[in-house]
C-alpha positions as CSV (number, residue, x, y, z in Angstrom):
1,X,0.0,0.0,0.0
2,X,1.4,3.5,-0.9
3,X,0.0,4.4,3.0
4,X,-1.6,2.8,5.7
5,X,-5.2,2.8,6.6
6,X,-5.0,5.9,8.9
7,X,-2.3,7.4,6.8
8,X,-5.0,7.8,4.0
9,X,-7.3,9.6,5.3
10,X,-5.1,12.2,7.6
11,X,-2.6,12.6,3.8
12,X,-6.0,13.0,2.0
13,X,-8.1,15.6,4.3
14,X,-5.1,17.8,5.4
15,X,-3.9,17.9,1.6
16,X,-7.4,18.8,0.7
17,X,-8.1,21.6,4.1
18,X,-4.7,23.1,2.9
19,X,-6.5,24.2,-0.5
20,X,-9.2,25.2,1.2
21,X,-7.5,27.5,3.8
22,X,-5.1,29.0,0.3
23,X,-9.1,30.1,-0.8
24,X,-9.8,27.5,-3.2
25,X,-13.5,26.2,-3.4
26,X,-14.4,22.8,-2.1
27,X,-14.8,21.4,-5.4
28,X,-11.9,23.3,-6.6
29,X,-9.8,21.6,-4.2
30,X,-11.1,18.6,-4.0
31,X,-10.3,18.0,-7.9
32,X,-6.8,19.2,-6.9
33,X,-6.3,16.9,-4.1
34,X,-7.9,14.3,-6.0
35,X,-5.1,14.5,-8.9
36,X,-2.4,13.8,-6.7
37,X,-3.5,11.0,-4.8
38,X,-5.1,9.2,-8.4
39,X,-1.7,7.7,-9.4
40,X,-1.8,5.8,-5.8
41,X,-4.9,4.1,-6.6
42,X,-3.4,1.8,-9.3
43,X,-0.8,-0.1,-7.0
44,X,-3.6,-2.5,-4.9
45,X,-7.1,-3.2,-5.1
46,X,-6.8,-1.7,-1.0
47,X,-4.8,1.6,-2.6
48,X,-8.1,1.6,-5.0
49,X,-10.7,1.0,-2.6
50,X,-8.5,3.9,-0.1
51,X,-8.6,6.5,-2.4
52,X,-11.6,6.2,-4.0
53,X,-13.9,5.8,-0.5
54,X,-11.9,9.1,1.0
55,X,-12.9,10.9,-1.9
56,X,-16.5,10.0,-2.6
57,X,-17.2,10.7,1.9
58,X,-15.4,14.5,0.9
59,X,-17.7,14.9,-2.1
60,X,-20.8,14.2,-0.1
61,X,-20.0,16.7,2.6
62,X,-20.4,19.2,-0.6
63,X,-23.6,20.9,-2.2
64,X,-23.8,19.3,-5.5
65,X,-21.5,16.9,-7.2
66,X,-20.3,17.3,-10.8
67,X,-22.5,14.6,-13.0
68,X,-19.5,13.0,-14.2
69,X,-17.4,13.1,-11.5
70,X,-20.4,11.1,-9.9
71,X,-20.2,8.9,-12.1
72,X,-16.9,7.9,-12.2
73,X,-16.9,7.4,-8.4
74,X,-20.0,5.6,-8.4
75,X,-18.2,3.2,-10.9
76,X,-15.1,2.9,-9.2
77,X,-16.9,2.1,-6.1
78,X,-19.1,-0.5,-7.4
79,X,-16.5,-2.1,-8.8
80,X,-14.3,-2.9,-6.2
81,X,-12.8,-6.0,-5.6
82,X,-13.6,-6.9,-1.8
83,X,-12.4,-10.3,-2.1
84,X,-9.5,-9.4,-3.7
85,X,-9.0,-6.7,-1.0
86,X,-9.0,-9.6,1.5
87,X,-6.4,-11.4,-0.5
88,X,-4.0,-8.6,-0.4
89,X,-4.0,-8.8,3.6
90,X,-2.9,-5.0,3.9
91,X,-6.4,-4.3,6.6
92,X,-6.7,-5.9,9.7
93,X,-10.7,-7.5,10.1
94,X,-11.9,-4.7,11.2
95,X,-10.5,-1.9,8.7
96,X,-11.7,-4.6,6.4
97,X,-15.3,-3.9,7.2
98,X,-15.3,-1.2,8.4
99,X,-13.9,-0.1,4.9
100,X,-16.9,-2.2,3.3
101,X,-19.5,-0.1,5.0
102,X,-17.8,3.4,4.7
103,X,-18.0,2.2,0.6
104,X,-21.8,1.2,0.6
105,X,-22.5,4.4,2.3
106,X,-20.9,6.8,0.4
107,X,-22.7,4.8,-2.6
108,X,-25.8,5.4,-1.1
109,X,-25.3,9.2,-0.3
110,X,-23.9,9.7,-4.3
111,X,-26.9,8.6,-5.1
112,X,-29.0,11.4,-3.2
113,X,-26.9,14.2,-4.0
114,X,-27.9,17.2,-6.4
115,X,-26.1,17.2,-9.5
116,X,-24.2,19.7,-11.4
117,X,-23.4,19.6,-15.7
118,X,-21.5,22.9,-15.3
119,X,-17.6,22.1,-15.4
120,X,-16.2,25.2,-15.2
121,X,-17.9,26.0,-12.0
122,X,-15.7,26.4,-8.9
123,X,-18.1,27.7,-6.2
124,X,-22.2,27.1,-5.4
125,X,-24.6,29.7,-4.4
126,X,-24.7,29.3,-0.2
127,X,-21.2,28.1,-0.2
128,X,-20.1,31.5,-2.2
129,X,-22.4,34.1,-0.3
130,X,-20.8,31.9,2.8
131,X,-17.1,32.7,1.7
132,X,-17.7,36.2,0.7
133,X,-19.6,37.4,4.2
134,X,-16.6,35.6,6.0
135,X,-13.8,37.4,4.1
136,X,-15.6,40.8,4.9
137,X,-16.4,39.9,8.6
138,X,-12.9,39.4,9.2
139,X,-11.5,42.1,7.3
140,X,-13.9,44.8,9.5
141,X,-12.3,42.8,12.2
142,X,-8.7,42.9,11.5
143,X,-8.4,45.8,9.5
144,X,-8.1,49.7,10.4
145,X,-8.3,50.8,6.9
146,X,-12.2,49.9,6.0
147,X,-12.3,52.6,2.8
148,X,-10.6,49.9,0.8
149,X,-12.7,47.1,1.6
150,X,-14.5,47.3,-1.7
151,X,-10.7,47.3,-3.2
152,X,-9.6,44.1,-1.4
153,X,-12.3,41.9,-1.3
154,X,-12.8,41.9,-4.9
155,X,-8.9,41.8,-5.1
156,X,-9.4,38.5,-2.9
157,X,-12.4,37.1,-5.2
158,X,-11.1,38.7,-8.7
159,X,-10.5,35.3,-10.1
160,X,-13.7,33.6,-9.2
161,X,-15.6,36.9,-10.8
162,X,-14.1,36.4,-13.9
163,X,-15.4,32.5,-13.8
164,X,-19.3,33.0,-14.1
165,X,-21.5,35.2,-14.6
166,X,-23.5,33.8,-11.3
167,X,-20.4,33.7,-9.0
168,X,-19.9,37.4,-10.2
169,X,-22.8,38.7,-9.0
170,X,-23.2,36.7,-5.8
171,X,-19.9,38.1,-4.8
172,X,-21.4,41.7,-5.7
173,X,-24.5,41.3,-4.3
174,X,-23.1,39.6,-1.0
175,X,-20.7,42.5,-0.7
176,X,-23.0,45.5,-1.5
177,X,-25.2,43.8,1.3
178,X,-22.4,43.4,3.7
179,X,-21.8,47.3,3.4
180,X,-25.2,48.3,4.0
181,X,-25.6,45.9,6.7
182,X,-22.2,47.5,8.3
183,X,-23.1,51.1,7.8
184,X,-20.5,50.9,5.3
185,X,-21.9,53.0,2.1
186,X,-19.6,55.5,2.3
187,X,-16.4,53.7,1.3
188,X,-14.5,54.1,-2.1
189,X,-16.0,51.7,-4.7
190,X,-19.7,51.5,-4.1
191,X,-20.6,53.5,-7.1
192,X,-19.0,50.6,-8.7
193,X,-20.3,47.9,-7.0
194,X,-24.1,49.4,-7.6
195,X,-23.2,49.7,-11.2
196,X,-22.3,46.1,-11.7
197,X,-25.5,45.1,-10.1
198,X,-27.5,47.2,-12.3
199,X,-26.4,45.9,-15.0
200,X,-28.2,42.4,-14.1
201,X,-30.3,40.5,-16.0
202,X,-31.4,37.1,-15.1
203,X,-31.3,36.0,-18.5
204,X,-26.9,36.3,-17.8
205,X,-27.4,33.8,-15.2
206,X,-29.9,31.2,-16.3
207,X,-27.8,29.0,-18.3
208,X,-25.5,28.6,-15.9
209,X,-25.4,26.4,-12.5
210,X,-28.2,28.0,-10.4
211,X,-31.5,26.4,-10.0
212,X,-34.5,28.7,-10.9
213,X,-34.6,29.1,-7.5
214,X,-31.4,30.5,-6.7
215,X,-31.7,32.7,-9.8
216,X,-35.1,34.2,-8.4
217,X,-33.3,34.1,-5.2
218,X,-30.7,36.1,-6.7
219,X,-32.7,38.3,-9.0
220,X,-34.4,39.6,-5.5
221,X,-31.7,40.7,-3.5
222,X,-30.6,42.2,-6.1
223,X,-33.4,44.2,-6.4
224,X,-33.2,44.8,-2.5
225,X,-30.2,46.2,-2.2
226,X,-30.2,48.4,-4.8
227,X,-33.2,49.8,-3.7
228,X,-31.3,50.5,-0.4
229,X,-28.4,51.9,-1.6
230,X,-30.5,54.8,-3.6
């Protein structure tokens, strides 16, 4: 085996937290962490059965799972060799089972989850609006000089703006809302910020990953906040 038992999942999950905490997306960094650990799982059925059952439990932990990411894990699971597994003698009895049911879990669970045909998609509605209203909180926080605010967090998010049209204006809505919220209107940039959001129209976002839901969702706050900031 290229690791142990334990040594999978603690490599795997502090590989994949240390994306996260360098302000990569889950999914983002789970395709990442995913990359470097896929070699691995083509020395042993066990390396195989490791790396594929670490992933699929991370990717159910997320909002929605790309379709075809689905299923390939769902494949990979399915077929696994259990017997073969067994054969190999890397697991002790009770790793052996207990990697059995973490495997027809996760299966059960990829099954449920919401899926998603957008590939170039890095971040999902909630978890976005979560990221963005974090980053601000902690700037206020932290920072003395507030009139830049507008200036750094779309510094910090410039990259995921320029990736959808949805993720653009969730970060612009999220942080014209923040402002208000914080009695913040005053700062340098919110004449920009108000003219991005303006220039929505749902029709830019409605053939991209949202549900109607979050579009309508987003559509009205939009509205809100604008109204607001009059």
């Amino acid at each position: 085996m290229g690791f142990s038992y334990e040594e999978y999942k603690e490599y795997i999950y502090e590989d994949y937290d240390e994306l996260i905490e360098e302000n990569m997306s889950k999914r983002e960094a789970m395709a990442r962490t995913f990359y470097e650990y896929d070699m691995l799982a083509k020395e042993s059925e066990t390396d195989k059965a490791m790396v594929f059952v670490i992933f699929s439990e991370i990717t159910i932990t997320h909002t929605k799972v790309l379709s075809t990411f689905k299923n390939y894990l769902e494949q990979m699971l399915t077929e696994l060799d259990f017997n073969k597994i067994k054969q190999e003698g890397n697991l002790t009895l009770e790793q052996y089972e207990e990697l059995f049911s973490r495997k027809e879990y996760t299966l059960q669970k990829l099954n449920q989850m919401p899926i998603d045909y957008y590939s170039s998609v890095c971040w999902y509605y909630n978890e976005l609006d979560e990221e963005v209203r974090k980053f601000i909180n902690n700037y206020v926080e932290k920072n003395e000089n507030i009139d830049s605010i507008v200036t750094n967090v779309l510094l910090r998010f410039n990259r995921d703006c320029k990736n959808t049209n949805s993720e653009k204006f969730i970060i612009y809505t999220t942080l014209a809302e923040s402002l208000y919220n914080q009695g913040l209107t005053d700062v340098i940039g919110v004449r920009d910020v108000k003219d991005v959001l303006q220039s929505f129209i749902i029709e830019d976002v409605s053939k991209e990953q949202l549900t109607k839901d979050e579009q309508e969702n987003l559509a009205g706050r939009i509205k809100n906040i604008l109204n607001k900031l009059k």
